[in-house]
Structure formats: C-alpha cells, structure tokens
N, C-alpha and C positions, 0 to 999 in steps of 0.2 A: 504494500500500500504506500502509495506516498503523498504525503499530505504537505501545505504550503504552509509555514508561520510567519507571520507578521506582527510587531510591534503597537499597538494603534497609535497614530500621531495624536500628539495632542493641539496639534496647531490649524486653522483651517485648510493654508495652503501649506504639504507636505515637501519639504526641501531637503529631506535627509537622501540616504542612497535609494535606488532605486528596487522598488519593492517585485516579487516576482509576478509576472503576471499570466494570472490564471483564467483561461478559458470561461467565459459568461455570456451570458444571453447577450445578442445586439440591441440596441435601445430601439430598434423597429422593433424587435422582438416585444420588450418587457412593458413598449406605448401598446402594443395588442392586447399583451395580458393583462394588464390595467383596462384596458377597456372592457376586456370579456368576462371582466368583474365587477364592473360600476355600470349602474342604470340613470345616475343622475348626476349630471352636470353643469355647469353654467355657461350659456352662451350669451356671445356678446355681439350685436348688431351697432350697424349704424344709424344714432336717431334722426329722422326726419324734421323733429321739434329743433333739435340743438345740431346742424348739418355738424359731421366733422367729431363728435364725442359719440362714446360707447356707451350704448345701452345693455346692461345685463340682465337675464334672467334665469328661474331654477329653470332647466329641461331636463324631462327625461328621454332615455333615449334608447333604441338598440343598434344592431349591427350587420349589415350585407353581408355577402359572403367574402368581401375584399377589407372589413374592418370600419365601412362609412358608417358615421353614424342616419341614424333615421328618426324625424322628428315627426308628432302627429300636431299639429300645430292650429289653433283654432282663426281663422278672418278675422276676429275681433282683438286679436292679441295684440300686442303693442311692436312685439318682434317679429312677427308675421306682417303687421304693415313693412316696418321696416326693411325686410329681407326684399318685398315686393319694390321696391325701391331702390335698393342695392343690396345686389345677394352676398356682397361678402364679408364675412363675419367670424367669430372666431370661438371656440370648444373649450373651456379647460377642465379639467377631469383630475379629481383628485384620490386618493388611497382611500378605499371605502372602509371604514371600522377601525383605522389606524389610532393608535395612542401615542404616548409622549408627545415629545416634541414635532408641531406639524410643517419645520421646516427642512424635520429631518425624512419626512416620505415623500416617496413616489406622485410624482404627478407632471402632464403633458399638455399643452396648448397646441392645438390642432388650429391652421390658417387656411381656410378655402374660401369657396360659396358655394351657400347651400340653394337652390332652386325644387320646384317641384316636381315629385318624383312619377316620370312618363306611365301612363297609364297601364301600359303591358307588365310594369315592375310591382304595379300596384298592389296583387296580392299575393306577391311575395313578399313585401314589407308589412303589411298589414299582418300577413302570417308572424313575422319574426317579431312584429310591434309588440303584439299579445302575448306571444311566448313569454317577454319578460317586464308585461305590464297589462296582467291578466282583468285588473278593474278598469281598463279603458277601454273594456266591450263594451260598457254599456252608449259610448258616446262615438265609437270609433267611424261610423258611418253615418252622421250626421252629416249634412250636407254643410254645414261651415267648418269644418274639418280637414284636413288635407295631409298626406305626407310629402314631408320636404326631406331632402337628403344632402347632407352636409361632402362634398368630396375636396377634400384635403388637396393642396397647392405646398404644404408646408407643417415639418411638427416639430414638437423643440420639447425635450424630454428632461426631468430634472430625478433624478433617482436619491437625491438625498445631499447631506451637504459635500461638496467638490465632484459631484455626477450629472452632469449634464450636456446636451449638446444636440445640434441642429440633427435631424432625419427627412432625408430624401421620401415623398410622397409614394413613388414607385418599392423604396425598399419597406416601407407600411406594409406596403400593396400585397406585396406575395412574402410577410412574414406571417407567424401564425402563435396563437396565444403557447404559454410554457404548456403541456401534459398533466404537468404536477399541482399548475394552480391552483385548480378550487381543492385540491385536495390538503397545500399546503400549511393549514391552518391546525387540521386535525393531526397532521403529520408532528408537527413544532409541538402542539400541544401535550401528547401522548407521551416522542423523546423528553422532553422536558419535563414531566411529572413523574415518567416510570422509570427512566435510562439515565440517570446523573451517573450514578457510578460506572456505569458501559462508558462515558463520555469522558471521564477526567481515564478511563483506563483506556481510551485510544489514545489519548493525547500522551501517555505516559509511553506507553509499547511501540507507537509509530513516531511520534513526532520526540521524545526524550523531555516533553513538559509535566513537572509535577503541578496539575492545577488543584485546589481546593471548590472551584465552584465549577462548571460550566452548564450554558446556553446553547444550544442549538437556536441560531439565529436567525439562518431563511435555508431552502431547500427548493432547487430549482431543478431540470433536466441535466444539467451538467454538473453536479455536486450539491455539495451543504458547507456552511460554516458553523462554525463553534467559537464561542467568548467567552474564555478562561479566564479565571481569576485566578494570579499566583503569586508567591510571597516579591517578584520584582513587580507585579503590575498586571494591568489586561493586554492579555493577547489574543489574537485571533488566530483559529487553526480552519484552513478550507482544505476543501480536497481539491484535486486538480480531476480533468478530462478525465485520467488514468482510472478513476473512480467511479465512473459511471457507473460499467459492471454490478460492481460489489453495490452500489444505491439500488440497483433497479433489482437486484435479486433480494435486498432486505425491503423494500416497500412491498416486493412480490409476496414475499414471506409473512407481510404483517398487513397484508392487504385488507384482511377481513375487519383488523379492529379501525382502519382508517377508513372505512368506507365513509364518503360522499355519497346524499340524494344525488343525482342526476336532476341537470336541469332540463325542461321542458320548453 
C-alpha cells in the first residue's frame, strides 16, 4: 500500500516545499458532483428595473443528461421577466448540509444563458424536473409555467480554501458526477464511528505515523484521506491512484451497511 503524508500548512498561501501530488477528481468532475447533489440554488439575472445590476433568486433546479441545469420558472416571476430580456445570467451552487466553516466548502458559479427549453426537450425535463422536485406536480403544467435551461458558457469552481479555478464548459460537458457521492456521507460516517483504531493502525503499519486520533475526511473514486492527530501536530494521510483496488474491494465488502436509497 502506499499512502501520501503531508504536513497541513498553517498559512493560507503554502510556500514551503512542494507537496506530492496525488491523483483527484478534475474540478469539471467535483462542479458535476456538487450539482448531482444540490437541488437548490441561486440564480442571478439581469434586472430590467436597475439595467446593469444583478438580481438574485432561491431556484430550484435539476439536470440534463450533459449536467445543464433546468429551471421551471413561473411568467410572473421577477427573473423570468428578466431572462426574457436578456438571457444571460449566472448559477451559484453551494455544498448542500455542509458545517463548519462555509468558506471552507465546495461551491461553483456557472456563467451562460439560460432560454426556453424547445418543445421536443420538453418532456424530458419535465420528467427529470419531478424526479427531484416531486411537489411541483401539482403546478408543473400550468400554463404560466415554462422550463428554461441554463447552458453554461463558463464555471469557476472553488473546492475550499487555496482550491479553485476556471473550467472549460465543454470539459463540464462530458464529465460525470464521482460513483461514490451520495454514498459518501454514510461511508465517512460509519469509518468514523466504528474504525478509529483500523485508522490510526494504517497510519502506523503503512505510513510509520503514530497518531492518537484520526478522521477519515472525504472519500472519493480515487482514494480517501485521513486527519491524524499526533504528538508533533495534524497530519494528513491520503492514498494515492495505487489504492483504488484495495477502496473499491472494502466498500464492496461493506456494501451492505452503506447502503444508499437510490434516487428516483
């Protein structure tokens, strides 16, 4: 097994030597999975009242088969005039349930225009609307109702503090959410309550760290991390590519207690 340790810096922008770098999701990749977990977002139009300033509101929202979002959006809305007006407008989408500090999650500003969604598409977004916004049957086919669809020109991904950076609309396009996502929660939950001492005894046997505490701290397709506590300090232990294998044979292994509903 071979596992990566790192130091954490304590400084925002890290200048010490250069840290090893390990194989992770693309920020097209982690802007999909964040979306394919959040239904509610804020979008911001151009107001008509005020030319020239942003108007915000909550939207819900779901997802095409390329990651657009789909808005069902009422005539009388304020941002429905708007878009009618000028359709381009902007998404931001932030870590849905996240705690601590909310400058330290995940979150993506999506830049397009969104326009109305051609009548042949129509119920195929209507299908995917409900899927994951089952109370807006009752209104969905009111005739001041309409779907709009947001297609992205631009994203710009912020994964936490010193993680961020522009993404090409096209590498969006044909990424695809992590496997592990929605499962990931039950996953972290489970190590972390039953496997402490499994975790400080990899860190000891692979990596030569004696820690006193440790976190399993995200879990994604290409490894996991761990946040050791040890008598010099916190360190982080990930696994590298190399690890895939041995992850996808113990979630196989413990499948059953991590099970996920399936979403509909």
């Amino acid at each position: 097994m071979s596992l990566s340790e790192t130091t954490v810096p304590r400084q925002h922008a890290f200048t010490g030597p250069a840290l090893p770098q390990l194989a992770e999701p693309s920020h097209a990749e982690r802007i999909r999975t964040l979306m394919s977990l959040t239904s509610v977002a804020t979008l911001s139009t151009l107001s008509r009242k005020h030319p020239g300033f942003p108007f915000g509101s909550l939207m819900p929202f779901a997802l095409d088969s390329f990651g657009q979002p789909l808005f069902l959006i009422s005539n009388m809305a304020m941002h429905t005039q708007n878009l009618k007006a000028d359709a381009r407008c902007s998404l931001f989408v932030g870590q849905a349930g996240a705690e601590g500090d909310a400058l330290g999650t995940a979150r993506a500003t999506l830049i397009g225009n969104a326009e109305p969604v051609p009548e042949n598409d129509v119920s195929d977004a209507r299908k995917r609307y409900l899927a994951r916004h089952e109370n807006r049957r009752y209104w969905v086919d009111f005739s001041d109702f309409s779907f709009f669809r947001l297609q992205p020109i631009d994203l710009y991904y912020v994964g936490g503090f010193g993680v961020m950076g522009w993404v090409e609309a096209q590498d969006y396009k044909h990424a695809a959410p992590d496997p592990l996502a929605e499962a990931a929660p039950s996953i972290l939950t489970h190590i972390n309550a039953d496997h402490v001492d499994a975790m400080i005894l990899l860190a000891r046997s692979h990596a030569g760290i004696d820690a006193t505490e440790a976190t399993m701290t995200s879990v994604d397709r290409l490894g996991f991390s761990l946040r050791l506590k040890t008598t010099d300090g916190v360190k982080v232990l990930a696994s590298t590519s190399s690890e895939r294998s041995l992850l996808r044979k113990t979630l196989v292994r413990c499948s059953s207690r991590w099970y996920v509903k399936p979403r509909h």
